[in-house]
C-alpha positions, 0 to 999 in steps of 0.5 A: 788137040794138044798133048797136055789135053789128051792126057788130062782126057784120059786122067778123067776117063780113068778117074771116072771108070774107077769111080764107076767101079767103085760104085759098083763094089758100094751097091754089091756091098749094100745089098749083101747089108740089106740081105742081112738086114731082112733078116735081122731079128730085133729082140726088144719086142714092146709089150704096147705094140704087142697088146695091140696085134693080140687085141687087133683094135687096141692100137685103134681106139688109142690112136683115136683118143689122141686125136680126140685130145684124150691123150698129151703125146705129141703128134711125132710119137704118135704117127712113130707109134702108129706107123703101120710098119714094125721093121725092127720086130721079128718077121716071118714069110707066110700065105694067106688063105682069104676068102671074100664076098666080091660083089661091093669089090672093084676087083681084088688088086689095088693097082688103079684108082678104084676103091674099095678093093679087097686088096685094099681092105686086107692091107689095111687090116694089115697095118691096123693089126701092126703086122707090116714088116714093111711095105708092100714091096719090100714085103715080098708081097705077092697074089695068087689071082686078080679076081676081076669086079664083082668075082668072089673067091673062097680060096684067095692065096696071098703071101708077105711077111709079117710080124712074128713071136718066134724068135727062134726060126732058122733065117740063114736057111734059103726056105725058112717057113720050111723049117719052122716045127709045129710047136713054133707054129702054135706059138705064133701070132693067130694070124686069122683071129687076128685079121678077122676082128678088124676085116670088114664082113665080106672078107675072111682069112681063113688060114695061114701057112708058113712060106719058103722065102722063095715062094711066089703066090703066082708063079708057084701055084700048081693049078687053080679052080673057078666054079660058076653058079647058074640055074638050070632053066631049060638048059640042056646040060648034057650038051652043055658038059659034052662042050665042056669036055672039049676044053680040056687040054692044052689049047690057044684061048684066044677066043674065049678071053678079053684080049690084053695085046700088051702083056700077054704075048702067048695065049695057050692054056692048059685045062685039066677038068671040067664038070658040071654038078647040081648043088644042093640048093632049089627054087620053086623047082628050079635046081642050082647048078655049078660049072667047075673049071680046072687049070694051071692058069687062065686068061683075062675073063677066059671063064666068064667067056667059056660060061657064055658059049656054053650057055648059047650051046645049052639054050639051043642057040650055038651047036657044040661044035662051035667049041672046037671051031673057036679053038682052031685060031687058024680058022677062026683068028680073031674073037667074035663078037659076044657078050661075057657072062655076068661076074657075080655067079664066078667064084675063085674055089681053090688055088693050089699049092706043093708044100703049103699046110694051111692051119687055122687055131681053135678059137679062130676056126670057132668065130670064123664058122659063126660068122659065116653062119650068121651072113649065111643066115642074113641073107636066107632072111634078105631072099625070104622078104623078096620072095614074100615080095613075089608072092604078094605081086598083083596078078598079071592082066592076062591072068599069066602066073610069073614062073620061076623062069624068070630068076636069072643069074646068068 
């Protein structure tokens, strides 16, 4: 290789490093401008858009007239004006409480193709109530639990920034929810009321609290409880909690979970209480039950496995030994073979937080218990028509009656 071409190879080489660098300093650069650019707080607020998040469906049934030829805007106005995002409006970080009725769900995460999901159905009360900053990534949005199909949750925690009417939030602050006073908390945006007038029924926010920026739904919380609902039967309950007990602790799940190889690599968790309770509720003599599990976190199914061994302990089938033996990987190393519990009994009860003080307005806590009450009472009127059912079932040929043993849930 001649000289002259060396050098020009070496010009290059030192035209292209420097180019690497500079492009280097230009994204350092940039993110330093986004950085400050998400913290921005534009101060014209559009008394339309504003209407439209008090109402919840304002913005709605304006958007329909458009379509329907009642109004002359052009289609490009319209799709700005019914963007779903408000980036330039002032934005703070907060939790969600929801609770949600999963039984219509494919589960919680919107992450596959299978709809609805209540993830789904909460975004896109998001953006009919126009409080999306952005969009679900750069939202800083993150979940709690990824509650499976069917599962319910009375306790759901999510956390993203939305829309907000304080202007006077402390955003140079590494944790600005912290800094946010009671006053500005009663001016803000009624995050519940709001969401809840155009969620469908099975699904409610049920509070709201402010966030430090820092905050992760995931990985901040402290410990989670699940609650599983079951009728007593014959079930011998007292070997049931003896098990139960043998849970607690620190112990390889790898048994009692459905086994997800590529993204899960450690298998311990750590289970601080376990307690099985009557409830309140009976049928024909037979006592509704509820097992209440407690943990930092758990596995793919972890409860649902847990339930069913119980249940082979309390019907007889498996001794409560089993627990211990399925517990020691060493011995037993690989899953046996069994069936989950069912998914719709399993509730998501409460997730837990350091720091977060959820609250809930007045008139949003009043149409929140209504609403609840008149589900509640809607389907005391559905088991009331199915029970008339039962008791107007032709007698059996062997003059058997039918007994309450055979209302399962599990």
């Amino acid at each position: 290789m001649s000289e002259a071409k060396q050098e020009l190879i070496s010009s290059l080489q030192s035209q292209l490093e420097a180019l690497q660098n500079r492009v280097k300093e230009l994204e350092a650069d940039n993110a330093k401008l986004l950085s400050k650019l998400s913290l921005c707080r534009c101060e014209k607020i559009e008394d339309k858009v504003h209407d439209g998040v008090e109402d919840g469906t304002t913005l709605v049934e304006e958007n329909r007239k458009t379509e329907s030829g009642g109004c002359k805007t052009g289609k490009k106005k319209v799709k700005e004006k019914m963007s779903g995002t408000l980036n330039h409006h002032f934005k703070r970080y907060v939790a969600l409480k929801v609770m949600y009725f999963g039984q219509r769900f494919y589960g919680f995460a919107s992450d596959g193709n299978m709809e609805p999901t209540v993830e789904s159905e909460i975004f896109k009360a998001l953006e009919k109530t126009r409080l999306l900053v952005a969009d679900k990534k750069e939202s800083h949005y993150s979940r709690c639990g990824r509650t499976d199909k069917g599962v319910s949750s009375v306790g759901q925690v999510i956390a993203i920034y939305l829309r907000s009417n304080i202007k006077e939030c402390n955003t140079n602050n590494a944790s600005m929810g912290e800094t946010v006073q009671e006053e500005q908390i009663e001016d803000e945006i009624d995050y519940v009321r709001v969401l809840n007038r155009v969620l469908p029924k099975d699904i409610r926010v049920i509070g709201w609290s402010p966030a430090p920026t820092d905050f992760s739904a995931r990985f901040s919380c402290i410990s989670r409880e699940y609650k599983y609902f079951f009728w007593r039967e014959n079930l011998n309950l007292s070997a049931m909690e003896s098990a139960g007990k043998k849970f607690v602790g620190e112990h390889d799940f790898r048994n009692f979970c459905k086994m997800d190889a590529a993204n899960v690599h450690n298998y311990k968790r750590h289970v601080t209480s376990f307690e099985i309770s009557p409830c309140y509720i009976s049928f024909e003599g037979n006592q509704l039950c509820a097992i209440k599990i407690r943990g930092s976190a758990f596995l793919w199914h972890q409860v649902r496995c847990m339930v069913a061994v119980l249940f082979m302990i309390g019907q007889g089938l498996e001794s409560i030994d089993v627990i211990e033996s399925l517990l020691d990987t060493n011995g037993i190393p690989r899953k046996p073979q069994y069936n989950m519990a069912p998914e719709i009994p399993l509730v998501l009860q409460s997730c837990d937080f350091d720091g977060l003080k959820f609250t809930c307005s007045l008139d949003a806590g009043h149409d929140l218990r209504l609403h609840l009450r008149n589900e509640c009472q809607v389907y005391q009127l559905q088991a009331a028509i199915f029970h008339e059912a039962l008791l107007n079932c032709l007698p059996l040929a062997n003059g058997l009656e039918i007994g309450s043993s055979l209302i399962h849930l599990h």
